[in-house]
KEGU-547273 format. One record per residue (C-alpha): residue number from 1; residue in one letter; x, y, z. Coordinates in Angstrom, 3 decimals, m for minus. Example, Ala and Ser with C-alpha at 12.3 -4.5 7.8 and 13.67 -1.06 7.14 Angstrom:
   num   residu         c1         c2         c3
     1        a     12.300     m4.500      7.800
     2        s     13.670     m1.060      7.140
END
This chain:
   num   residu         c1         c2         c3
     1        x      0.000      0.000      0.000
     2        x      0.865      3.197     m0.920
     3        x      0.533      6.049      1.894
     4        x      2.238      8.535      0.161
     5        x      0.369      8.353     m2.533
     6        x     m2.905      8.048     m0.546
     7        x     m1.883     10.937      1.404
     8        x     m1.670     12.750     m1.963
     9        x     m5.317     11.666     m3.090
    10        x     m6.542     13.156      0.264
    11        x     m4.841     16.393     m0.192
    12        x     m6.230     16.558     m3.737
    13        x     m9.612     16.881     m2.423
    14        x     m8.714     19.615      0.229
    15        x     m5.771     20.814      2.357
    16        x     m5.884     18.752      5.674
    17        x     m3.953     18.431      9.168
    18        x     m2.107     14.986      9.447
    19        x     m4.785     13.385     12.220
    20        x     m7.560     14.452      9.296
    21        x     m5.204     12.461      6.786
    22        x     m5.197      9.477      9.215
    23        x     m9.210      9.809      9.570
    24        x     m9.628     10.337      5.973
    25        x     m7.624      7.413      4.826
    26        x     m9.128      4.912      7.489
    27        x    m12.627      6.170      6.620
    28        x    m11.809      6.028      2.477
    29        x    m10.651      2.422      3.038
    30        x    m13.552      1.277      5.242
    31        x    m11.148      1.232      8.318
    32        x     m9.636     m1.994      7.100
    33        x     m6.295     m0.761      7.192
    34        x     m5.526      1.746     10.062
    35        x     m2.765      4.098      9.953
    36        x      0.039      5.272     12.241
    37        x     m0.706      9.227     12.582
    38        x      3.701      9.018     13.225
    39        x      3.599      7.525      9.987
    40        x      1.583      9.981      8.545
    41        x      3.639     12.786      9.745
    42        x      6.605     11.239      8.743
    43        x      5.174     10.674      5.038
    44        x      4.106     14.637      5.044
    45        x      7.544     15.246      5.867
    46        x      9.145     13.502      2.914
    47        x      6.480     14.795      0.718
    48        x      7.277     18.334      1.877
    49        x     10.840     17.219      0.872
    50        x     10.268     15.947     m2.644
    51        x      7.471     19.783     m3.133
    52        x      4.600     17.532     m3.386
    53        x      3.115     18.939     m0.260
    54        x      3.874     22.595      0.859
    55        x      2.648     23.152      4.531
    56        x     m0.171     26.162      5.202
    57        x      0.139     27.225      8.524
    58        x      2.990     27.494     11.203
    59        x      3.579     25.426     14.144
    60        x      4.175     22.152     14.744
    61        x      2.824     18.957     13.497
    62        x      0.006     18.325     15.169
    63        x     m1.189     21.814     13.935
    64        x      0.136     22.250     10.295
    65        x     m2.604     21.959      7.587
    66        x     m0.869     20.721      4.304
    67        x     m2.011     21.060      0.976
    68        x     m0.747     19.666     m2.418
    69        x      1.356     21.387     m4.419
    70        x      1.145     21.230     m8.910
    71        x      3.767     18.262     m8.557
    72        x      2.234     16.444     m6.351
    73        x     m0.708     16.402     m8.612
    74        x      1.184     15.362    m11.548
    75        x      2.623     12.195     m9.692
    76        x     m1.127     11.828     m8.003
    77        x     m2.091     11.420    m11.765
    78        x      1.031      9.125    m12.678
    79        x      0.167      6.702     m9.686
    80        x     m4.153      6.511    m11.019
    81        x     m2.838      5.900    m14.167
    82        x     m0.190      3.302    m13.725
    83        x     m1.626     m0.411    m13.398
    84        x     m0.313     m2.246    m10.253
    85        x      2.541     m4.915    m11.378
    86        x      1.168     m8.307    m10.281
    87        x      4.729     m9.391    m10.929
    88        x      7.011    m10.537     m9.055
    89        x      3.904    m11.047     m6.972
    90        x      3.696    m10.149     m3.522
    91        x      4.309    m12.567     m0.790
    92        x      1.712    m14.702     m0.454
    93        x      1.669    m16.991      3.458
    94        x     m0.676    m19.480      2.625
    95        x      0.552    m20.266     m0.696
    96        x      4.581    m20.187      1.094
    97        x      2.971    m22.402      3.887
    98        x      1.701    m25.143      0.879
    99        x      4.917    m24.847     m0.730
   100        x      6.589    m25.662      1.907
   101        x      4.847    m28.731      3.570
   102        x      5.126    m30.161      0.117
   103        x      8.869    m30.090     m0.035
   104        x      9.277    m31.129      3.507
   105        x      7.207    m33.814      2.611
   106        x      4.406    m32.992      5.600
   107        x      2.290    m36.108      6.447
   108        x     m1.108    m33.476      7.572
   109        x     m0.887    m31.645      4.306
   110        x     m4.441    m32.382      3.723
   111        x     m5.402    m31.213      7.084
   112        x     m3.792    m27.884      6.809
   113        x     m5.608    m27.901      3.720
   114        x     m9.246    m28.154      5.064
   115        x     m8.431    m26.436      8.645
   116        x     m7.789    m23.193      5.764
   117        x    m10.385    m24.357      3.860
   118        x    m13.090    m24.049      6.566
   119        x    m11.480    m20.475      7.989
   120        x    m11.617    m19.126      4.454
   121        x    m15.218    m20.736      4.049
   122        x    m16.163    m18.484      7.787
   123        x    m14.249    m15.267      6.322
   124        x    m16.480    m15.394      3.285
   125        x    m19.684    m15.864      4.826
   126        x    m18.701    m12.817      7.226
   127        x    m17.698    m10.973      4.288
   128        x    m21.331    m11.782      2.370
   129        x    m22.844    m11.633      5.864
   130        x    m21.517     m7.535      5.682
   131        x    m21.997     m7.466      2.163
   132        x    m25.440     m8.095      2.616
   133        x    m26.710     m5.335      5.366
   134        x    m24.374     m2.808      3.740
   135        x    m25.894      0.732      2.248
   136        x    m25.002      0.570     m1.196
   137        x    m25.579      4.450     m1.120
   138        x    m23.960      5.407      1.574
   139        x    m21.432      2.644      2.157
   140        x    m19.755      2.018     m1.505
   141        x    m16.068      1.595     m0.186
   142        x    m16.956     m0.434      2.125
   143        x    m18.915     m2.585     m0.613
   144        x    m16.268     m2.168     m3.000
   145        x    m13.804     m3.701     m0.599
   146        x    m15.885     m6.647      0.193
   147        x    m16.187     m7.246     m3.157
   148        x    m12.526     m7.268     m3.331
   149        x    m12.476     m9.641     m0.421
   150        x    m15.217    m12.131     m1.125
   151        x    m13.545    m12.682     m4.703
   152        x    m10.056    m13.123     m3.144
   153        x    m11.482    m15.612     m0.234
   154        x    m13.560    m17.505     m3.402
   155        x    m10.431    m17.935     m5.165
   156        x     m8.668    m19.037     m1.876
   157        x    m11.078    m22.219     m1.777
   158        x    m10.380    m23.198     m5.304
   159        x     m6.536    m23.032     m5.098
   160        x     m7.163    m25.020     m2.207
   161        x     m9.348    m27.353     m3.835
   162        x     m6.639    m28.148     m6.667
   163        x     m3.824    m28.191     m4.238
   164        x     m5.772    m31.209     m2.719
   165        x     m6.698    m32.445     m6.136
   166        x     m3.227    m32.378     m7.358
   167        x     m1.585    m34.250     m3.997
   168        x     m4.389    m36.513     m4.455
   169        x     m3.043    m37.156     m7.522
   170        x      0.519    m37.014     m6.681
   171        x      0.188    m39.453     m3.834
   172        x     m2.062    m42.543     m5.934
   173        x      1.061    m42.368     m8.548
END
C-alpha cells in the first residue's frame, strides 16, 4: 500500500492536518487498514521534501494543515494511471505455507488444507454476511472492498481445492 500516494489523493480533495489524513484514509478504506498518525507525519515530511506537499500554517505537526502542491498532482495522476505490477507477486503466506509442507514432505498436508479451507469458508460468509446489510448508497467503499475480499477468499477455496486435487493425484502415482 501506498501512503504517500494516498496521502496525496486526500490532499487533492482539500488541504488537511495529518490526524484528518489518518481519519480520511481509514474512513476512504472502510477502516480496514488503520494508519500510524507518526507515519503519517513522517510521510508529510518527505512529501514536503520531494514539493509535493507545501505546509499552510505554522507550528508544529500536530497543527500544520498541508495542501498539495502542482507536482504532487502530476505524480497523483502518474500513480491513477499506472496499473499495479502483479509481478514478481507479492508474498503470499498461505501459498509459502503449501509450498513448503510439500517439499518437507508434511504427512497433515491435507489437514492444513481443510483447517484453511473451513477459515476461508467463515471469512467469506462474514464478508457476504456484511456485504449483505451494507448501504449501497452510503457505504460504496466499504462494498467495494468486500467485493474485493469475497472474490479473493472464493479464489482461496479453489486453489485449495486443486492443491488437494493435485496431492491426491501425486500421492495414488
Amino acid at each position: 500500500m501506498s501512503v504517500r500516494h494516498s496521502l496525496l489523493a486526500l490532499l487533492a480533495g482539500e488541504p488537511a492536518h495529518g490526524y484528518g489524513l489518518k481519519s480520511g484514509f481509514e474512513a476512504s478504506t472502510a477502516g480496514t487498514w488503520p494508519l500510524n498518525v507518526g507515519q503519517v507525519y513522517t510521510t508529510l515530511r518527505r512529501l514536503e521534501r520531494d514539493g509535493l506537499v507545501k505546509p499552510t500554517g505554522t507550528g508544529d505537526d500536530s497543527r500544520q494543515t498541508w495542501r498539495i502542491t502542482p507536482q504532487g498532482r502530476k505524480e497523483l495522476g502518474q500513480w491513477f494511471d499506472t496499473p499495479i505490477p502483479g509481478d514478481p507477486p507479492q508474498r503470499d503466506e498461505l501459498a509459502i505455507k503449501v509450498l513448503l509442507a510439500v517439499a518437507t514432505d508434511r504427512d497433515d498436508i491435507a489437514d492444513m488444507l481443510q483447517s484453511q479451507r473451513v477459515s476461508t469458508m467463515e471469512r467469506l460468509q462474514a464478508y457476504t454476511r456484511h456485504k449483505r446489510r451494507a448501504d449501497p448508497q452510503a457505504e460504496l467503499p466499504w462494498i467495494l472492498l468486500l467485493d474485493a475480499l469475497i472474490l479473493q477468499a472464493e479464489a482461496e477455496v479453489k486453489w485449495l481445492d486443486l492443491c488437494e486435487a493435485r496431492l491426491q493425484k501425486r500421492k495414488k502415482r
